[in-house]
Short mmCIF file of the C-alpha atoms (twelve columns), coordinates in Angstrom:
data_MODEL
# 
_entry.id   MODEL 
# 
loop_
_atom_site.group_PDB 
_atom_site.id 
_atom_site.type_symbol 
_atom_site.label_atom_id 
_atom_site.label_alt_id 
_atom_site.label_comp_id 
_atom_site.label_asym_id 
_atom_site.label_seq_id 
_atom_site.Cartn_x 
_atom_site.Cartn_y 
_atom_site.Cartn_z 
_atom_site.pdbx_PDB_model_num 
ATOM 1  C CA . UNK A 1  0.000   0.000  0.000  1 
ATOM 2  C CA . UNK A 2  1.320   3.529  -0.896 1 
ATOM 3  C CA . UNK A 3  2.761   5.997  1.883  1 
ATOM 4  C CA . UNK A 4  -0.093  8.301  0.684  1 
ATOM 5  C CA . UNK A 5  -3.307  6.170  1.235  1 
ATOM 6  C CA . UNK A 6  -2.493  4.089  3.919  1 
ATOM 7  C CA . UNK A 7  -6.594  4.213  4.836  1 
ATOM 8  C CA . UNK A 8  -7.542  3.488  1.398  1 
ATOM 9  C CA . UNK A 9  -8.014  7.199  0.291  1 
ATOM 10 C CA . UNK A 10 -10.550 7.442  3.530  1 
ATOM 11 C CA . UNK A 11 -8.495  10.762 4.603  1 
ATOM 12 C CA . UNK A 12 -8.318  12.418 1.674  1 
ATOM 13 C CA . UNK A 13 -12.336 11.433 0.723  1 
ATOM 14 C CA . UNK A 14 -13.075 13.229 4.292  1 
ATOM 15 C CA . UNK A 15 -10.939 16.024 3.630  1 
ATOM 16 C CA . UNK A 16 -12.406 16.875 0.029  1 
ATOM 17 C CA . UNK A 17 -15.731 16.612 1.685  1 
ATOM 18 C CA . UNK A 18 -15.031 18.750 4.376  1 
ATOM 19 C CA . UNK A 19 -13.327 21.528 2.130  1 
ATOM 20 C CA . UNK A 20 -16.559 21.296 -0.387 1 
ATOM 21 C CA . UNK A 21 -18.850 21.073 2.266  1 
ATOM 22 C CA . UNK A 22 -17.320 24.574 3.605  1 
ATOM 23 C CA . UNK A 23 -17.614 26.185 0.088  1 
ATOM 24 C CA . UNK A 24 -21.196 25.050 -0.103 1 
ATOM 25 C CA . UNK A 25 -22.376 26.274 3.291  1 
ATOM 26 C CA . UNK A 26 -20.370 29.264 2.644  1 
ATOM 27 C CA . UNK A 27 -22.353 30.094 -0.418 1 
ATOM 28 C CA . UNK A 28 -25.493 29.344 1.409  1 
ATOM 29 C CA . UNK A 29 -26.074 26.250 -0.122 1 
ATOM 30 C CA . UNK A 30 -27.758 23.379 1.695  1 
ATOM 31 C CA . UNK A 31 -26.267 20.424 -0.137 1 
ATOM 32 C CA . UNK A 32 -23.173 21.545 1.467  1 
ATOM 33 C CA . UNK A 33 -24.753 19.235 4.451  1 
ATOM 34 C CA . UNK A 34 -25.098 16.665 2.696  1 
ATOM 35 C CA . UNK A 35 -20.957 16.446 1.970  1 
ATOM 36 C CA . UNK A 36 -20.285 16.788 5.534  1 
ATOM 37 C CA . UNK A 37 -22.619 13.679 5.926  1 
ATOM 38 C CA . UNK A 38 -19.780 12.090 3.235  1 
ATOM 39 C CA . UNK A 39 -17.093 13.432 5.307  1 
ATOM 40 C CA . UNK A 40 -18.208 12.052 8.307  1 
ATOM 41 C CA . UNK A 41 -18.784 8.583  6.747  1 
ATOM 42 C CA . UNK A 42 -15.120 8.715  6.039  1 
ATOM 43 C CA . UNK A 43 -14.093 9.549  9.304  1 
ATOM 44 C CA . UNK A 44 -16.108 7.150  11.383 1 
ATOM 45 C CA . UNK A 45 -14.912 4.727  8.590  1 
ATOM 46 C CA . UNK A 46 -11.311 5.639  9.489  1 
ATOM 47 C CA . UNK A 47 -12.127 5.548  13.352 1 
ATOM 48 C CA . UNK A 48 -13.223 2.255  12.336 1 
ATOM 49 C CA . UNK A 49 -9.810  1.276  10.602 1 
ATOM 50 C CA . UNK A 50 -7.172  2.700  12.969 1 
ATOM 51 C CA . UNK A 51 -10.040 1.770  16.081 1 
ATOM 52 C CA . UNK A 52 -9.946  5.065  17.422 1 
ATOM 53 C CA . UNK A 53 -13.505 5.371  19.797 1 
ATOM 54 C CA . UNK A 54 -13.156 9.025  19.847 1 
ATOM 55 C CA . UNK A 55 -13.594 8.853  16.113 1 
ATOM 56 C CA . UNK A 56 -16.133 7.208  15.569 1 
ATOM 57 C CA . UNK A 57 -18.143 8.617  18.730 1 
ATOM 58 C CA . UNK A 58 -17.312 12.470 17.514 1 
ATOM 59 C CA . UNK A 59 -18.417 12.074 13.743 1 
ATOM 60 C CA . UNK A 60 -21.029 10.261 14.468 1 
ATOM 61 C CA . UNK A 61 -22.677 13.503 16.473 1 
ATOM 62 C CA . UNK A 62 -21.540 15.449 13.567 1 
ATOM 63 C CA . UNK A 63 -23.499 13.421 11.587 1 
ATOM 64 C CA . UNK A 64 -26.547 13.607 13.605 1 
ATOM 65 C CA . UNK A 65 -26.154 17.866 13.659 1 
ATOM 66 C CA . UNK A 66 -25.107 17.915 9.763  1 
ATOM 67 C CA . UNK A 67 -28.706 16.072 9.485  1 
ATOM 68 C CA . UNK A 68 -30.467 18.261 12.019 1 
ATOM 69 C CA . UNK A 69 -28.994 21.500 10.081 1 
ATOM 70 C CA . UNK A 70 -29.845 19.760 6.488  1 
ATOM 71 C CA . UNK A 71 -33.395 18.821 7.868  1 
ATOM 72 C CA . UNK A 72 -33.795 22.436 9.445  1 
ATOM 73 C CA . UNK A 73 -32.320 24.386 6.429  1 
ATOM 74 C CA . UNK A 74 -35.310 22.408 4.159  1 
ATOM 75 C CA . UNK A 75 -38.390 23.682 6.887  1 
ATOM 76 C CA . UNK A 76 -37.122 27.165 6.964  1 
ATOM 77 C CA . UNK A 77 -37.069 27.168 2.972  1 
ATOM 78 C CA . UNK A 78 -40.861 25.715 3.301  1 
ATOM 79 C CA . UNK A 79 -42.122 28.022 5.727  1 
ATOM 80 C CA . UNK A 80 -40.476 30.778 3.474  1 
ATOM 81 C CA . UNK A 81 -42.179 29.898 0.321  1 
ATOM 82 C CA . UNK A 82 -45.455 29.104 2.190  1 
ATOM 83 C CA . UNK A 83 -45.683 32.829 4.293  1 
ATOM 84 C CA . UNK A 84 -46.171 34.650 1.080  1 
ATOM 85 C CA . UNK A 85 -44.549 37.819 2.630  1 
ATOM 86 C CA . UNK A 86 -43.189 40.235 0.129  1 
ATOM 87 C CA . UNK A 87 -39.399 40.263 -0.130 1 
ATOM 88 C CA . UNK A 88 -37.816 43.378 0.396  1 
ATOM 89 C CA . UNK A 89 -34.665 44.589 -0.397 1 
ATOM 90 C CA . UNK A 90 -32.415 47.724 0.162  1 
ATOM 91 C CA . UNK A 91 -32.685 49.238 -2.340 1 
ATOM 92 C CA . UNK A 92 -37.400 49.340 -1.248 1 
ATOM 93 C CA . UNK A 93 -35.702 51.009 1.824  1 
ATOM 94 C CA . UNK A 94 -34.368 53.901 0.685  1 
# 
């Protein structure tokens, strides 16, 4: 096995997750959830390999919050769409 994937690419899966998932979120992008649900499939995966508890136990409560923010990010675009309250801007301000 080569120096740079001793975990079978695992690391580098979870770290291109991570990264994406930050550019998503940053951009206000929901799916961005979703690839820190990937990432933290690779990391309990690699908690898994190298049997590291705190691993596993951490990114598997990430998980659980990446779903809670996923699953709260969908109601708060549903109870946008549904309130039928103009949108205003800055520009209606002035």
């Amino acid at each position: 096995m080569s120096a740079a994937t001793p975990l079978f690419g695992l690391d580098w899966g979870a770290m291109i997750f991570s990264l994406l998932a930050l550019y998503l979120i940053g951009r206000r992008n929901r799916v961005g959830f979703l690839s820190f649900i990937a990432a933290n499939v690779c990391w309990v995966s690699i908690g898994w390999l190298t049997m590291s508890l705190a691993i596993m136990v951490g990114n598997v409560i990430f998980l659980l919050l990446n779903l809670r923010g996923y699953r709260n990010w969908m109601n708060t675009d549903s109870v946008r769409t549904k309130t039928n309250e103009p949108q205003t801007n800055v520009a209606q301000l002035q």
